[in-house]
MARVEX-899012 format. One line per field, with one value per atom (N, C-alpha, C): residue number from 1; chain; x, y, z. Coordinates in Angstrom, 3 decimals. Atoms other than C-alpha are relative to their C-alpha. Layout:
// MARVEX-899012
nr: NUM:...;
kette: A:...;
u: X:...;
v: Y:...;
w: Z:...;
// end
This chain:
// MARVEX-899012
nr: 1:1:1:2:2:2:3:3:3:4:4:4:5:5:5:6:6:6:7:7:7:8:8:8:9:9:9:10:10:10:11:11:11:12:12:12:13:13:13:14:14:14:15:15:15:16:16:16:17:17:17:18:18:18:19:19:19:20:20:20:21:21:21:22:22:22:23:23:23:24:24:24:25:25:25:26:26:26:27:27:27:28:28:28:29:29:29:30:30:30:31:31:31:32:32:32:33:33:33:34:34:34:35:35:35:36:36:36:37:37:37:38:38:38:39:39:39:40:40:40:41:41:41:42:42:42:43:43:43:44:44:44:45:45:45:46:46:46:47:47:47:48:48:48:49:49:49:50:50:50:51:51:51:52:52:52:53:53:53:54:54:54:55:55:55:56:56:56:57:57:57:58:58:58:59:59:59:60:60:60:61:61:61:62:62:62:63:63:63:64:64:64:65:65:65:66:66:66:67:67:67:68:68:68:69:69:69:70:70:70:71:71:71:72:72:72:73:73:73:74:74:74:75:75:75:76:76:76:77:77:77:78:78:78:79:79:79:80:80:80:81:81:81:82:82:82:83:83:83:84:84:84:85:85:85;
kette: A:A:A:A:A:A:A:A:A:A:A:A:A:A:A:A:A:A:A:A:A:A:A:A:A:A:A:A:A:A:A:A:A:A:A:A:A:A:A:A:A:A:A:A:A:A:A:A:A:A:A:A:A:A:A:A:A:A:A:A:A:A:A:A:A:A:A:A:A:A:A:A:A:A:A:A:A:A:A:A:A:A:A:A:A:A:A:A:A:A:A:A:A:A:A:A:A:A:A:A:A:A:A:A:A:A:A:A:A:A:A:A:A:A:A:A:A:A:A:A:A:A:A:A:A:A:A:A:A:A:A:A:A:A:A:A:A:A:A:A:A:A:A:A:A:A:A:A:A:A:A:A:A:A:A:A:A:A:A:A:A:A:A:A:A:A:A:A:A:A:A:A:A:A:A:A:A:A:A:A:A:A:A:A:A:A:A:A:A:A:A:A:A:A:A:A:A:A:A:A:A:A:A:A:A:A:A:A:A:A:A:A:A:A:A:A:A:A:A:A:A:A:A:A:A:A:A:A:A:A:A:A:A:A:A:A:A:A:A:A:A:A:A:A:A:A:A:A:A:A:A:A:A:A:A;
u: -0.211:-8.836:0.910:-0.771:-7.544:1.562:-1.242:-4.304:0.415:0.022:-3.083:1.514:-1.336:0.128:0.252:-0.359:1.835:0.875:-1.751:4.060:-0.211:0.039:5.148:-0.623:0.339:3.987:1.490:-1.783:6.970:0.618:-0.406:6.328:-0.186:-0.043:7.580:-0.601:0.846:5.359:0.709:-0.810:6.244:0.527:-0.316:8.709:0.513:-0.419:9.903:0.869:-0.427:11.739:-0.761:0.849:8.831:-1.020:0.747:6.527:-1.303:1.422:2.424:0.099:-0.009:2.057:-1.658:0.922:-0.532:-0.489:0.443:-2.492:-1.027:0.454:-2.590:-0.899:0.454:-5.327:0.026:0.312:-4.991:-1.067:0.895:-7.721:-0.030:0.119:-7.324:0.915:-0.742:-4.180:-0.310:0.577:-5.927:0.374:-0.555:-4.371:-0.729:0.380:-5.970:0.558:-0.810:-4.307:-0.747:0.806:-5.902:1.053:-0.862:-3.871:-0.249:-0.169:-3.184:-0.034:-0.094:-3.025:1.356:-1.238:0.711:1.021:-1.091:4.105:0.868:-1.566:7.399:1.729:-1.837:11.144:-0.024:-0.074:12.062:0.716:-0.748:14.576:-0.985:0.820:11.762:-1.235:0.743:9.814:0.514:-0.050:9.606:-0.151:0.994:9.261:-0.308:0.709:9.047:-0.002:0.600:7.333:0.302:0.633:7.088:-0.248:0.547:4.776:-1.192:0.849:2.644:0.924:-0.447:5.254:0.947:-0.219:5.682:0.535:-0.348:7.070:0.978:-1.061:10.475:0.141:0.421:11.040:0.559:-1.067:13.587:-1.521:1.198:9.534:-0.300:0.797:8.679:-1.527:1.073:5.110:-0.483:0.193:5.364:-0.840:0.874:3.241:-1.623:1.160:0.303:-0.421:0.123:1.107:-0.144:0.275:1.519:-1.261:1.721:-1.952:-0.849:1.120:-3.786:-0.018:-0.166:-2.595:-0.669:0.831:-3.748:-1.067:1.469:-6.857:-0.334:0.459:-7.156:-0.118:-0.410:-5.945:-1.345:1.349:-9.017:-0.970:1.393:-11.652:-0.202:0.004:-10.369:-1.016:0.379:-10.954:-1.525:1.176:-14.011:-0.981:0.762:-15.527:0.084:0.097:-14.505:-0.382:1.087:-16.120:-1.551:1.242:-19.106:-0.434:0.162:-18.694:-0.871:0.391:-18.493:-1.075:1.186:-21.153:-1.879;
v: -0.937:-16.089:1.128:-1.016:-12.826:0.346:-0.036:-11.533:1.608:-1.768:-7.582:0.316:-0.496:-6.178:1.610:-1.282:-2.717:0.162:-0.306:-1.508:1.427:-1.834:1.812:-0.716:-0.617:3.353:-0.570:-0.128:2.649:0.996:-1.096:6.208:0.814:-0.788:8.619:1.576:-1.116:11.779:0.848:-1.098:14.736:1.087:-0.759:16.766:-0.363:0.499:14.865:-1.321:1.355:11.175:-0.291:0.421:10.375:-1.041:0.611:7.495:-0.521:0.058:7.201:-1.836:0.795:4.178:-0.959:0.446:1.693:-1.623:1.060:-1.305:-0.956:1.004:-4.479:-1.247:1.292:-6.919:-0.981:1.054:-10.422:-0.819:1.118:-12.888:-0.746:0.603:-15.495:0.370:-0.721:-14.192:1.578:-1.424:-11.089:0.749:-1.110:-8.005:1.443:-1.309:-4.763:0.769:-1.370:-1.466:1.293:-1.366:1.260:0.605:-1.327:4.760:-0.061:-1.079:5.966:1.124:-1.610:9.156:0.388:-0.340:9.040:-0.440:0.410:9.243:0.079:-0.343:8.184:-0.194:0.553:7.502:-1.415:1.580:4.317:-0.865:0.515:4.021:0.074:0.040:5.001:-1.324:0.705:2.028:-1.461:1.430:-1.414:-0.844:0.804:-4.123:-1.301:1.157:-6.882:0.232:-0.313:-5.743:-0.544:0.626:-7.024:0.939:-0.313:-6.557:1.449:-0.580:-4.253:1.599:-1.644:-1.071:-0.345:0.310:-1.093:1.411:-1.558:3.286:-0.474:0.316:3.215:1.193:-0.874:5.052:1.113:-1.182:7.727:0.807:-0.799:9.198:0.700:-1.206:12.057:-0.790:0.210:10.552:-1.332:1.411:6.803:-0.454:0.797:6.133:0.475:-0.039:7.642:-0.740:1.111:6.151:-1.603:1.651:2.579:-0.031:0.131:3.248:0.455:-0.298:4.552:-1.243:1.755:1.314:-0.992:1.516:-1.224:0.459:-0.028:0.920:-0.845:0.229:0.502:-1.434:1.571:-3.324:-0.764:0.198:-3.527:-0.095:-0.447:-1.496:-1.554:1.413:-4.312:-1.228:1.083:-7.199:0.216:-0.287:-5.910:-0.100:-0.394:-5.372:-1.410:1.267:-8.596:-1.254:0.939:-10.658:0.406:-0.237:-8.585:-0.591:0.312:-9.347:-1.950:1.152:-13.184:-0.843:1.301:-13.959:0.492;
w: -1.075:-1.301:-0.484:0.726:-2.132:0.965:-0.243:-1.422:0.270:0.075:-0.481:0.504:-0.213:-1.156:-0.377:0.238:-0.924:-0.691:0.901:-3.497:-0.396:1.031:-5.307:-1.411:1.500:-8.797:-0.665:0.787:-11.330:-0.558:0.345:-12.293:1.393:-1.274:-9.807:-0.218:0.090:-8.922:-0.757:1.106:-11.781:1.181:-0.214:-10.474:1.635:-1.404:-7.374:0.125:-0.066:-6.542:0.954:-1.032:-4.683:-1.266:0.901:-5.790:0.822:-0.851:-4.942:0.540:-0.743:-2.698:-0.617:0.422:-4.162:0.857:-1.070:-2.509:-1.467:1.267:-5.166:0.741:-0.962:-4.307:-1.042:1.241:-6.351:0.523:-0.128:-6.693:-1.447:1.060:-8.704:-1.139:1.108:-10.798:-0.655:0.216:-11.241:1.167:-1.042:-9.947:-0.410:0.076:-9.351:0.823:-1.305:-7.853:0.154:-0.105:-6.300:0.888:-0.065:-5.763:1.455:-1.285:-1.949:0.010:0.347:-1.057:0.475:-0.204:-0.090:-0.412:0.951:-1.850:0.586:-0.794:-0.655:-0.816:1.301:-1.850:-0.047:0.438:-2.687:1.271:-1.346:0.276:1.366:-0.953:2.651:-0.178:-0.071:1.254:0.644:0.073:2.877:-0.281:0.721:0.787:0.322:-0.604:3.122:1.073:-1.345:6.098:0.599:-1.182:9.560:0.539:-0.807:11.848:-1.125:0.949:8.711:0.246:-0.190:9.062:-1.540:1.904:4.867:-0.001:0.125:5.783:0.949:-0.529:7.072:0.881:-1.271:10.295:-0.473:0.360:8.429:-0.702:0.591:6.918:1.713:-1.075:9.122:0.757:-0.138:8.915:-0.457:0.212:8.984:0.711:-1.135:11.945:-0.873:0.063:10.352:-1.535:1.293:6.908:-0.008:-0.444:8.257:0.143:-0.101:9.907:-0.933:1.731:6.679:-0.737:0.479:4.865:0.677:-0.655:7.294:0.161:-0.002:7.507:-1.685:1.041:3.710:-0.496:0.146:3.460:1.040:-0.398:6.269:-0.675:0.850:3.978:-0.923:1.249:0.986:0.294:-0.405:3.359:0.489:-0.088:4.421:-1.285:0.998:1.146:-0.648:0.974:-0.783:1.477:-1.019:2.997:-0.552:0.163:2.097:-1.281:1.052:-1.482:-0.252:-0.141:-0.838:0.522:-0.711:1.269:-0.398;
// end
């Protein structure tokens, strides 16, 4: 059963202290990361959620970043159900 976690890049965007927001899915010890399309600070990140709000309320634009993520953590689960059956 796979697994889906949010973390930062370890390299931060050129020319900023901002770092792209990535969505790791494991299966089976195997980790793959695919890029977001949004970068934050490190202090604006959450790294142990509740309730799926992983953008800390001090981001201008956390409500729509939270909801992009759990769309995308959807798409995942969607795709590896389709995959499986």
């Amino acid at each position: 059963m796979p697994s889906y976690n949010i973390e930062l890049n370890n390299k931060a965007v050129t020319g900023t202290k901002e770092y792209t927001l990535q969505l790791r899915i494991t299966v089976e010890r195997k980790h793959v990361r695919i890029k977001l399309d949004y970068s934050i600070t490190k202090g604006q990140f959450n790294s142990k959620p509740q309730h799926n709000k992983y953008v800390r309320q001090s981001h201008s634009k956390y409500k729509i970043i939270n909801n992009y993520i759990d769309d995308k953590i959807q798409e995942a689960k969607n795709a590896a159900k389709e995959l499986s059956d």
